[in-house]
C-alpha positions as CSV (number, residue, x, y, z in Angstrom):
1,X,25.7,-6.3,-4.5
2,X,28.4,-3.6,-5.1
3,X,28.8,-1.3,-7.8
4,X,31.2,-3.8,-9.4
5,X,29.0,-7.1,-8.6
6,X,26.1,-5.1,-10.6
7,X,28.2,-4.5,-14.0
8,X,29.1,-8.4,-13.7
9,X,25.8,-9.3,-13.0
10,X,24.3,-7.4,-16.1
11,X,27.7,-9.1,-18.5
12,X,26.2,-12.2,-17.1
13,X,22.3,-11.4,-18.1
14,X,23.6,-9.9,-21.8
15,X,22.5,-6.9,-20.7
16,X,21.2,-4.4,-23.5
17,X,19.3,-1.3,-21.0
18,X,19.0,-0.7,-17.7
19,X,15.8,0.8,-16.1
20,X,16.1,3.3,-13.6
21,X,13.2,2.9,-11.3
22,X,12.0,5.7,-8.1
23,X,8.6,6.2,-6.9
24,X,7.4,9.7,-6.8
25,X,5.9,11.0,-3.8
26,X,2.0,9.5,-4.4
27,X,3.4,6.0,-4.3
28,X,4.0,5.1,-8.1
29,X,7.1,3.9,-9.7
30,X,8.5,5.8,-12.8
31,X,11.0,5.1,-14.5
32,X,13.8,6.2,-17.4
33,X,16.4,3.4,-19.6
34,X,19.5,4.1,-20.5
35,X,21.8,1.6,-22.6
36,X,23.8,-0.8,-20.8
37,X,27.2,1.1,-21.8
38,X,25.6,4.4,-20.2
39,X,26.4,2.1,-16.6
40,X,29.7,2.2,-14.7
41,X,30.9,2.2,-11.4
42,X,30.6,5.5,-10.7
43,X,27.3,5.8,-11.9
44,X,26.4,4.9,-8.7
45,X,27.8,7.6,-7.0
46,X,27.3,10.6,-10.0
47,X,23.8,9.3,-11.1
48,X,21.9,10.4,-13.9
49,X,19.8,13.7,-14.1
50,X,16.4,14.0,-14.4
51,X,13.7,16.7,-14.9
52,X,11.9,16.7,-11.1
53,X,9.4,19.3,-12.2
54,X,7.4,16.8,-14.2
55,X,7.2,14.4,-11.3
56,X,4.1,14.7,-9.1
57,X,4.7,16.4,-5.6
58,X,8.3,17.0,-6.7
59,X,10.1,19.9,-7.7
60,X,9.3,23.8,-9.3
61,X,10.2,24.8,-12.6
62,X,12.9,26.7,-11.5
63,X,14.5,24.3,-9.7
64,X,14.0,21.5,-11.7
65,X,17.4,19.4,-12.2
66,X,17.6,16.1,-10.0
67,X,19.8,13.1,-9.6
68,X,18.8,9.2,-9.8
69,X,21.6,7.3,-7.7
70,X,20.6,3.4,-8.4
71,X,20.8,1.6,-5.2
72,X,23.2,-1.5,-6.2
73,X,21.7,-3.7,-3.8
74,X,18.2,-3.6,-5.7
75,X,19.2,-5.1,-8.8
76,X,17.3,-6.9,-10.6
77,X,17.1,-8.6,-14.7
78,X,13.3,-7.0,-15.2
79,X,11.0,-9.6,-16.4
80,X,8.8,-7.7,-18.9
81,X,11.2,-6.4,-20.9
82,X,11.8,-7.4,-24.8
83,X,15.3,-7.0,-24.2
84,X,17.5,-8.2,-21.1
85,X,17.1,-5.3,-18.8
86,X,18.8,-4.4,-15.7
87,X,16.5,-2.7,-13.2
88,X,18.0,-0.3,-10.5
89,X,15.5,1.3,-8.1
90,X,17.1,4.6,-7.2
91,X,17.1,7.3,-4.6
92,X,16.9,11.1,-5.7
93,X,19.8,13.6,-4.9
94,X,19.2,17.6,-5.3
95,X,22.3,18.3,-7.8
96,X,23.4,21.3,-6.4
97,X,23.8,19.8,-2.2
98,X,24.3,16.6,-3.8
99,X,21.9,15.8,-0.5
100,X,19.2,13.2,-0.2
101,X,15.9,15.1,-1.6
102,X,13.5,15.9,1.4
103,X,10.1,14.7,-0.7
104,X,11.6,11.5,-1.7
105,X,9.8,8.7,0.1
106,X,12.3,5.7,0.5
107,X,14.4,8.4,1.9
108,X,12.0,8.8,4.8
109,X,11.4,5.6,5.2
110,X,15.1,5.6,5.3
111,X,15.8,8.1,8.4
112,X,12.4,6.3,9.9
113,X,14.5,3.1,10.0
114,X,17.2,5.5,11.5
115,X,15.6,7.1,13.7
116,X,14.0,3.6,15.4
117,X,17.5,2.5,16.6
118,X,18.0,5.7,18.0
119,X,15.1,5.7,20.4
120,X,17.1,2.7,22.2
121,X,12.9,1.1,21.5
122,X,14.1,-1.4,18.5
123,X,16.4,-2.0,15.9
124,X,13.9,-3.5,13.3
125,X,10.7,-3.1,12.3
126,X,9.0,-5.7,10.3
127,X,5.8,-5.1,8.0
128,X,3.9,-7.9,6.5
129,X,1.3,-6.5,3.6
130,X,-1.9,-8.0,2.4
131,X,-2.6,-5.9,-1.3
132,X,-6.3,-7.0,-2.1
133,X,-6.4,-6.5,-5.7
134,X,-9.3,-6.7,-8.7
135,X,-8.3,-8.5,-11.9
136,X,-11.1,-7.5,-14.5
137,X,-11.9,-8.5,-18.6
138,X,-12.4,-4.9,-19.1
139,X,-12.4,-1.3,-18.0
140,X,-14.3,1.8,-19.3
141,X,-14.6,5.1,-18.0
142,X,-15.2,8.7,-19.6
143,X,-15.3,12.4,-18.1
144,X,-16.6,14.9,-20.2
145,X,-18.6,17.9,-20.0
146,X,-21.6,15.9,-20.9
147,X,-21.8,13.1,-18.6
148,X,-19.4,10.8,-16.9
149,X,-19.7,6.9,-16.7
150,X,-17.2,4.1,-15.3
151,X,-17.9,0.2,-16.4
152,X,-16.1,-3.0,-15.0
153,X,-16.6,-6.2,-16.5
154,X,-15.6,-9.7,-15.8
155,X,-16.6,-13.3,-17.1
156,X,-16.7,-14.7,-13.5
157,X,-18.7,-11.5,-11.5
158,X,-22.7,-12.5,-11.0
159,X,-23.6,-9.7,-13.1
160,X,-23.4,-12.1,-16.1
161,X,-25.4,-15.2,-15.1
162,X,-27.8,-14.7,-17.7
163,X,-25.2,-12.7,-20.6
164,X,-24.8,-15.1,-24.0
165,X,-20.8,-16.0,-23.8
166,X,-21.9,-18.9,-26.6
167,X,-22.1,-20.8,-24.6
168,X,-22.5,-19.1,-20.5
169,X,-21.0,-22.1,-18.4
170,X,-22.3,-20.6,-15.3
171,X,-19.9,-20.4,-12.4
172,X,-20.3,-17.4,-11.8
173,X,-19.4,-15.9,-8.1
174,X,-22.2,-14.0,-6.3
175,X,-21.8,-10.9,-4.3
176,X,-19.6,-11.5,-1.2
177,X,-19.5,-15.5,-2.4
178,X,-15.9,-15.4,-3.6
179,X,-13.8,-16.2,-0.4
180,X,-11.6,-20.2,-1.1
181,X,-14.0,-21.6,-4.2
182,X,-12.3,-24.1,-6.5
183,X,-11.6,-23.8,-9.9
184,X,-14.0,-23.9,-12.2
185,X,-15.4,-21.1,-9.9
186,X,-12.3,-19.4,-9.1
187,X,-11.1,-19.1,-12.3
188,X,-7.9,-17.1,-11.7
189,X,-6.0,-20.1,-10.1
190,X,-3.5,-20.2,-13.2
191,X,-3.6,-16.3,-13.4
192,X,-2.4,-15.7,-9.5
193,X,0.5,-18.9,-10.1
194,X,1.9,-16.9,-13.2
195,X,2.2,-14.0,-11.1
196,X,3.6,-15.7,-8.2
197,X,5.8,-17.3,-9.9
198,X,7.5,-14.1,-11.3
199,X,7.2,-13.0,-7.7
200,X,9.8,-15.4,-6.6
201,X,11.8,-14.8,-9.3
202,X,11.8,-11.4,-8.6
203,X,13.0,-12.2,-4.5
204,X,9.5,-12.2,-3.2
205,X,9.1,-14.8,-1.0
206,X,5.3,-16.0,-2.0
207,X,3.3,-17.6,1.6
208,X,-0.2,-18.0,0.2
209,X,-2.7,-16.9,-3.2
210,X,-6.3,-16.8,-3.2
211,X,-9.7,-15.3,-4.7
212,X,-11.1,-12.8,-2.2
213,X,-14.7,-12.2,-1.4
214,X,-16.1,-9.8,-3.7
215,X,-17.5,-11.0,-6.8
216,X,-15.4,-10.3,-10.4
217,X,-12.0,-11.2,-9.8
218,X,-10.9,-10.3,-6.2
219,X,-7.5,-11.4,-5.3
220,X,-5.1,-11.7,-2.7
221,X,-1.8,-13.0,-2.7
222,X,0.7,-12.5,0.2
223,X,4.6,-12.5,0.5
224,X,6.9,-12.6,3.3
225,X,7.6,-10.0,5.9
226,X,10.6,-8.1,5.8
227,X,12.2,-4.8,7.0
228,X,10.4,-1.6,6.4
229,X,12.2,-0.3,3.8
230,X,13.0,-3.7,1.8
231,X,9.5,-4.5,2.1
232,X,8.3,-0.9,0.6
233,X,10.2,-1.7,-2.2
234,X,9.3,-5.4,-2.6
235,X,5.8,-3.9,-2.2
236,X,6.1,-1.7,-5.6
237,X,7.6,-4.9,-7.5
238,X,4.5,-6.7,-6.2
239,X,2.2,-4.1,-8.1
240,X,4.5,-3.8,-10.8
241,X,4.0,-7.5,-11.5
242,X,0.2,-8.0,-10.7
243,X,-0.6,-5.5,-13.0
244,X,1.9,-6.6,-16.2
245,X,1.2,-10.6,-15.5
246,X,-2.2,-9.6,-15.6
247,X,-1.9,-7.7,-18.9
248,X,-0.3,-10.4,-20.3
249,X,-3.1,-12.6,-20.1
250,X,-5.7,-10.2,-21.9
251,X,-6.6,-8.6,-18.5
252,X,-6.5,-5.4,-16.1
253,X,-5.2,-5.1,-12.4
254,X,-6.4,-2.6,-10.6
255,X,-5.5,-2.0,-7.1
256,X,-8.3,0.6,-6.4
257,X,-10.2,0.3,-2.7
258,X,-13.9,0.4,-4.2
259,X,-14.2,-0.4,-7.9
260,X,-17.5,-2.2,-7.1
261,X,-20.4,-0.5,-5.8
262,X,-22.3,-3.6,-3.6
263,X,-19.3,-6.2,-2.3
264,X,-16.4,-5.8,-0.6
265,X,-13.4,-3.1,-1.5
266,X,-9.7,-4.5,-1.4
267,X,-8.2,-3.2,2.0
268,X,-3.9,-4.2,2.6
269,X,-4.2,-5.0,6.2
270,X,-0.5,-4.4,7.2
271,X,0.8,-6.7,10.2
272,X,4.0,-4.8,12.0
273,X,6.1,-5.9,14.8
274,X,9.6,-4.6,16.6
275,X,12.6,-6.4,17.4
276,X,15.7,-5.9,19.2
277,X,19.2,-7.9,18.7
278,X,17.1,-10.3,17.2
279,X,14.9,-11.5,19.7
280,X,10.8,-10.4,19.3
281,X,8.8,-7.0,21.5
282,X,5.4,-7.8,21.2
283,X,4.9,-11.3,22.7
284,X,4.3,-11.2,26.5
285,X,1.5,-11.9,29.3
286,X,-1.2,-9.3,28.6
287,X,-4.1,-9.5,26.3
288,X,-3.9,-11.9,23.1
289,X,0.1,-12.8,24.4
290,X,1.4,-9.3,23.5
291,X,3.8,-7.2,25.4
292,X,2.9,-3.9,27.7
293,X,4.9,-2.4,24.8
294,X,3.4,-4.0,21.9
295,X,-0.4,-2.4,23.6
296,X,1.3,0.5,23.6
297,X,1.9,0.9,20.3
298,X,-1.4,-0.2,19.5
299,X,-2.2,2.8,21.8
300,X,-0.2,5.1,19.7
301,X,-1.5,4.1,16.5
302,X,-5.3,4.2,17.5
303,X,-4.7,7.8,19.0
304,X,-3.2,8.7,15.5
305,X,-5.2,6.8,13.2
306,X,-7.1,9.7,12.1
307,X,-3.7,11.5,10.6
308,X,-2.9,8.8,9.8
309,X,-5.5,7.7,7.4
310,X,-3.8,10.7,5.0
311,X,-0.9,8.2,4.4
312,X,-3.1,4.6,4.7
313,X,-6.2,5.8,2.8
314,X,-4.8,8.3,0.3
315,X,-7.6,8.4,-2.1
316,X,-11.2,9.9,-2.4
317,X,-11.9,6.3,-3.4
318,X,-10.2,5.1,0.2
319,X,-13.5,6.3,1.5
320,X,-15.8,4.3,-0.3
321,X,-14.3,0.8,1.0
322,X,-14.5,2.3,4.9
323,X,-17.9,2.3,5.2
324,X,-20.4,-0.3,7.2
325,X,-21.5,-3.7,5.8
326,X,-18.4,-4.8,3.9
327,X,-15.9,-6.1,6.5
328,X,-13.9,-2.5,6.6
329,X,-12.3,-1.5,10.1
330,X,-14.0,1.7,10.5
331,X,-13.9,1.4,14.1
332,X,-11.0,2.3,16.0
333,X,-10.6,-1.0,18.2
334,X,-8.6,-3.7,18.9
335,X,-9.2,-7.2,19.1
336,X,-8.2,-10.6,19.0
337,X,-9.2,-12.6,16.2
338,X,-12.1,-10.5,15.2
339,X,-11.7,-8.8,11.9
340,X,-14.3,-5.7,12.2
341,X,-11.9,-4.1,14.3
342,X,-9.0,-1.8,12.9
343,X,-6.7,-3.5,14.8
344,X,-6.3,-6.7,15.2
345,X,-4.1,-9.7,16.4
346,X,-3.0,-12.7,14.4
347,X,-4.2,-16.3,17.0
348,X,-2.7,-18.6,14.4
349,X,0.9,-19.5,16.4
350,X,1.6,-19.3,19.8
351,X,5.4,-18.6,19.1
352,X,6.7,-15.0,20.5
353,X,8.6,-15.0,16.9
354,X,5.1,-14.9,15.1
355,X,3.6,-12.0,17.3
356,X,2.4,-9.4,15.4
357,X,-0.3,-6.4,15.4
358,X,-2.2,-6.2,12.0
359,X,-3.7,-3.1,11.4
360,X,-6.4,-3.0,8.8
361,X,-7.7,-0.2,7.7
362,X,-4.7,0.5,5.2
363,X,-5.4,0.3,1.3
364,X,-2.8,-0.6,-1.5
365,X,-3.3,3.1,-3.1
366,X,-1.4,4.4,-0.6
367,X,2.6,5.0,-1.0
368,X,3.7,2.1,1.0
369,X,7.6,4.1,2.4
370,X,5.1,6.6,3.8
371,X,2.5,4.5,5.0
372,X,5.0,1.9,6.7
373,X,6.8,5.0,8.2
374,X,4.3,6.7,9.2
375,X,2.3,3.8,11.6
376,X,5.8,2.6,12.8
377,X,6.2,6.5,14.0
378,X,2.8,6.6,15.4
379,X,3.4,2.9,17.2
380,X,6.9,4.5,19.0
381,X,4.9,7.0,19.9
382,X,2.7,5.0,21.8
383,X,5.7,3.3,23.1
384,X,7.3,6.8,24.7
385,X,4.2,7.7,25.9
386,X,2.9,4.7,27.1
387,X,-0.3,4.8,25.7
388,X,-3.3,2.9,26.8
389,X,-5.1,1.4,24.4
390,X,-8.2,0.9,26.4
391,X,-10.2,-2.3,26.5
392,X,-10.1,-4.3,24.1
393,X,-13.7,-5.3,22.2
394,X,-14.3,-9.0,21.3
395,X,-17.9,-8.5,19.9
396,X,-19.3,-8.1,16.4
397,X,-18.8,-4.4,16.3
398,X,-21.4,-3.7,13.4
399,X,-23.9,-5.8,15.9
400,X,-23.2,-3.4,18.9
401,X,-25.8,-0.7,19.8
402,X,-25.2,3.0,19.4
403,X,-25.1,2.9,23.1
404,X,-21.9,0.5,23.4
405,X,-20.8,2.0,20.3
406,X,-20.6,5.7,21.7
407,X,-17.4,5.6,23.5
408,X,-15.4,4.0,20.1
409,X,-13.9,6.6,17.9
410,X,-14.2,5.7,14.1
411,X,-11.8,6.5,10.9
412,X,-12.3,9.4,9.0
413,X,-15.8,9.3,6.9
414,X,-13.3,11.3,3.7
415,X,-10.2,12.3,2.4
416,X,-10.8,15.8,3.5
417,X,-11.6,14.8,6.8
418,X,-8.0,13.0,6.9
419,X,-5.8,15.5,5.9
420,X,-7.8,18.1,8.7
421,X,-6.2,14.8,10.9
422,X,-3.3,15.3,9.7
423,X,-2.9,19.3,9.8
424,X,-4.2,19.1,13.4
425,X,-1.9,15.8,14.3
426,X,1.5,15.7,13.2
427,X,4.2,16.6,15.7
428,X,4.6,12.3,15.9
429,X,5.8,12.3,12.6
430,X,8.1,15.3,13.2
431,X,10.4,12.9,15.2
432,X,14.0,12.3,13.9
433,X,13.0,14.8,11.2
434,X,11.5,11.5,9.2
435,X,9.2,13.9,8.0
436,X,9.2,17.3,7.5
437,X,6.9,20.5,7.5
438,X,7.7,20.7,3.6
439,X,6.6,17.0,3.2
440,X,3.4,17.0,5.0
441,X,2.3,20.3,3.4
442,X,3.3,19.5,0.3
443,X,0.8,15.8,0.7
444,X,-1.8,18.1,1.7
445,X,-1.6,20.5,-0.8
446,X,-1.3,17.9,-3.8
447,X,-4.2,15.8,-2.2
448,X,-6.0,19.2,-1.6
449,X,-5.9,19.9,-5.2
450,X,-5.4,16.7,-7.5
451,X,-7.7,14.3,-5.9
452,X,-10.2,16.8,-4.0
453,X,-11.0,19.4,-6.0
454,X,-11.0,17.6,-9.2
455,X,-13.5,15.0,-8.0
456,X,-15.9,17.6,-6.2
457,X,-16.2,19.2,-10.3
458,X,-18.1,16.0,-11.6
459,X,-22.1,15.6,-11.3
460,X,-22.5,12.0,-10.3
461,X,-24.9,9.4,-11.2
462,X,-26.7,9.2,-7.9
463,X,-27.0,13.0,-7.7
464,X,-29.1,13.0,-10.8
465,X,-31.3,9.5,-9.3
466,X,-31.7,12.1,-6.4
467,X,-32.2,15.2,-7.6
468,X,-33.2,15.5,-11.2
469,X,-36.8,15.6,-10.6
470,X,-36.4,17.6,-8.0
């Protein structure tokens, strides 16, 4: 739409506020309304200001005045609101350059869309996300100075076979049992159509929904590929609807890797593929159907995955889900068809048009413009370098020896051991100035001292099992 197209839109919708949506720079939407009137054409040229010190990873005190410029071509009538509301996801502007801000993240993903038809590579890059998500009853956790706890509950999870729910109807869902059960077992059937069903009125193009594998209301639900930067942005409307469908039914979304200690952790396996003039790069004669290119890109982002994890597996909690015994791709691998390695590629068509490398050691906490941009940068560089990927491994990976399994590198074992990856391996990302120095010291600083340090303060429950009788 165009400026003009938007203001006709809204007249059509009755209009009262408009919602002025951006994602800071950890991968969360925030937002500010203004009233319908407040919106004109050059609104989307002057924007509306904003305090950027008060916005995570953002700006000083000093230098706190930004700009919100809505992006015309995102509008959307919001579905949540009470009253008809315009939503506008916007870009952020420094007031006094009036230049794109350096730490805002669809602008990277911007100049990384940019800076792939420049490389003469590919024009497009496609991502395709799979957002695992939990869906519980109820949530409970408390930090204090005396003691810390965290609770999950959920009337299908096989913790309560034998709790009195006057009357317990059973059908409950063991520990990894939850993978394609009907209803009454899967009882989130109605839940996930609700949600989808906003989805596509929303412009996400829903292929499939279904309960995951862990116990207590796992979920996945999957939407169309798209370009890197449209699908970023879908990607944040797909939370942003999980988690208020959810809430509308008496429930909580949560989109955490590991809330469970014992079952799986929700992983986004993100399939990703280049195209030029509208004709498909990775489907050729070598292993699995792919190109020499598209192994070279799987070359590039195996070399890289350990920066890259700082981006894919953002969180402290990331680190929990990569660990043995629960499906998670903590080797650094390719395969066909087998799903223990980080990489691996899709068997289910044999059309070039559907060839596609899914990496899958990416979780939903992660901000998807920088996680998209960052393996797309990591996959060129692969490309330009014409990086081997070695040979691939077909076998049961947790079922290999420690002697086959010396030569395969793994994914960091933590968050700190991540952003060391990504200190020490960077220059990739440097490329077309998609990032910058400011941006990937500024990450490592706010991961350094919001999620790190804070989490290192708190006794935990096993250290006292461990340790109290010591």
């Amino acid at each position: 739409m165009t400026p003009r197209e938007v203001l006709e839109f809204a007249k059509k919708h009755d209009t009262f506020m408009v919602d002025l949506k951006f994602v800071d720079l950890l991968g969360q939407w925030q937002h500010t309304s203004v009233p319908i009137w407040q919106l004109e054409e050059d609104s989307f040229e002057e924007g509306f200001g904003f305090d950027g010190s008060s916005i995570r990873g953002f700006q000083p005190i000093n230098a706190s005045d930004m700009l919100l410029i809505p992006d015309p071509s995102s509008a959307l009538m919001d579905p949540f609101m009470k009253h008809p509301t315009l939503s506008l996801i916007c870009n952020v502007q420094d007031t006094l350059t009036r230049q794109s801000y350096s730490r805002d993240a669809r602008y990277i993903a911007k100049k990384a869309q940019a800076y792939l038809q420049t490389t003469g590579i590919a024009d497009t890059c496609f991502f395709g996300p799979e957002a695992e998500f939990f869906v519980f009853d109820d949530v409970r956790y408390e930090l204090s100075t005396r003691g810390c706890s965290w609770s999950v509950d959920s009337s299908e999870a096989a913790w309560n076979t034998g709790k009195d729910e006057g009357p317990n109807l059973g059908y409950k869902i063991g520990l990894k049992q939850g993978y394609f059960p009907v209803s009454p077992v899967d009882s989130m059937v109605d839940l996930r159509a609700d949600m989808v069903k906003v989805m596509q009125q929303c412009g996400l193009h829903v292929e499939v929904s279904h309960h995951e594998v862990a116990t207590a209301g796992q979920n996945e639900i999957d939407f169309r590929y798209d370009k890197l930067l449209p699908c970023a942005d879908k990607l944040l409307w797909f939370k942003y609807i999980v988690k208020n469908v959810a809430k509308q039914h008496g429930k909580t979304a949560t989109f955490m890797p590991k809330p469970l200690y014992g079952d799986n952790g929700s992983g986004m396996h993100c399939h990703q593929s280049l195209w030029a003039g509208g004709k498909p790069l990775f489907a050729g004669e070598n292993y699995a159907g792919l190109s020499e290119l598209a192994l070279w890109s799987i070359g590039g982002i195996l070399k890289h995955a350990k920066s890259l994890a700082a981006f894919t597996n953002p969180t402290t909690n990331s680190y929990r889900r990569l660990v043995p015994g629960y499906e998670a791709p903590i080797n650094l691998a390719y395969s066909s068809r087998n799903r223990s390695a980080a990489l691996r590629i899709a068997t289910y068509s044999t059309s070039p048009k559907a060839k596609r490398i899914e990496v899958r050691f990416p979780d939903p906490m992660c901000n998807p413009y920088l996680a998209f941009s960052a393996m797309m940068m990591a996959g060129l560089d692969g490309i330009q370098n014409k990086i081997d990927p070695g040979d691939p491994l077909d076998k049961d990976i947790y079922s290999l020896s420690p002697e086959e399994l010396k030569d395969v590198r793994r994914m960091p074992l933590s968050l700190e051991e991540a952003l060391l990856g990504l200190e020490e391996d960077h220059d990739y990302l440097l490329q077309g100035d998609v990032f910058t120095r400011d941006v990937i010291d500024t990450w490592v600083e706010l991961k350094r001292e919001r999620d790190l340090a804070e989490v290192r303060k708190y006794p935990l429950p096993m250290e006292y099992q461990l340790y109290y009788d010591g």
